[in-house]
N, C-alpha and C positions, 0 to 999 in steps of 0.2 A: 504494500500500500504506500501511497505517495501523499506525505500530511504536508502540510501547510500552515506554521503557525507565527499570526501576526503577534505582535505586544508595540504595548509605547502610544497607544492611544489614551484620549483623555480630555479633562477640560482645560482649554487655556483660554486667556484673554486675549483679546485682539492685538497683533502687534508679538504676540510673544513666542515661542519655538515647542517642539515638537520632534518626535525622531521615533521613525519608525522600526520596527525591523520582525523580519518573514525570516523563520528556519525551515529549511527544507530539508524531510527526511523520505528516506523509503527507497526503493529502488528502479527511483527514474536514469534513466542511463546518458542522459546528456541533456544539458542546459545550456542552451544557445539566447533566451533570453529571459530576462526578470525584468518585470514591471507592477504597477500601483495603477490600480483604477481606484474610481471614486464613484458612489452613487449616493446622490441625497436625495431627499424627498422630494418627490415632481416633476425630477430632473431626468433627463438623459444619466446611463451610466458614460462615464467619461476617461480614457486613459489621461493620465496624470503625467507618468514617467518611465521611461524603458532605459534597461541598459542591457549590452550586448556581452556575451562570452569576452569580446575583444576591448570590452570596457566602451563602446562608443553608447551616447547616449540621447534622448528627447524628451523633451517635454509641450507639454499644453502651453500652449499662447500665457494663459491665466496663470501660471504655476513660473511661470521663467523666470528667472531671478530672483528666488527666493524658495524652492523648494531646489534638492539636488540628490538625486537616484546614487548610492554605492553598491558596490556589493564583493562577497569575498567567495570568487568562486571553489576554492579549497574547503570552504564550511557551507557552501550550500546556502550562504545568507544574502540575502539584498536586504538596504536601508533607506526608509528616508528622511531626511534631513530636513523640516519644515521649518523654514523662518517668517518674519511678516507675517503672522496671520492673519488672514480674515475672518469675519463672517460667512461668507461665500465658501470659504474653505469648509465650513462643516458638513459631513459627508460620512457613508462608512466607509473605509479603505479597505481595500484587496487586493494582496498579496495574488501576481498570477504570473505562473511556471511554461517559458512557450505557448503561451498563447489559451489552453488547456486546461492548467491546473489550478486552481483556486482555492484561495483561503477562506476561514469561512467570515474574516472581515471583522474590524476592529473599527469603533468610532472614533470619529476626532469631533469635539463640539468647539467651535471658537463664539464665546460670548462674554458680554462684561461681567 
């Protein structure tokens, strides 16, 4: 079985940080890429951030400069790194393995 588990979710205030992070276990045989969707209420789900086995990475228009995808492919982890929060930011996040696998998603609420 191939789990998927976020931590590092939580309330912050607007303006303040955040840091994700997805372990990956089980016996998936190659990871080519780790990303962070995002779904909140009403919304569209939305990819957040990808990054590549080769370390190359993207993000949402809305996330740039202030959110930044890591990950350590020897431990199976990707991270993210939330600065500047917003309101808008609040969402649950997920943790997803190639496209495929998913986590079963961690909130983040930014409010005063």
């Amino acid at each position: 079985q191939v789990q998927l588990v976020e931590s590092g979710g939580g309330l912050v205030q607007p303006g303040g940080s955040l840091k994700l992070s997805c372990v990956v276990s089980g016996s998936i045989f190659s990871i080519y890429a780790m990303a962070w969707h995002r779904q909140a209420p009403g919304k569209e789900r939305e990819l957040v951030a990808v990054i590549t086995r080769g370390g190359s990475t993207n993000y949402a228009n809305s996330v740039k400069g202030r959110f930044t995808i890591s990950r350590d492919n020897a431990k199976n982890t990707v991270y993210l790194q939330m600065n500047s929060l917003k309101p808008e930011d609040t969402a649950v996040y997920y943790c997803v393995i190639n496209g495929n696998y998913w986590g079963q998603g961690t909130q983040v609420t930014v409010s005063p």
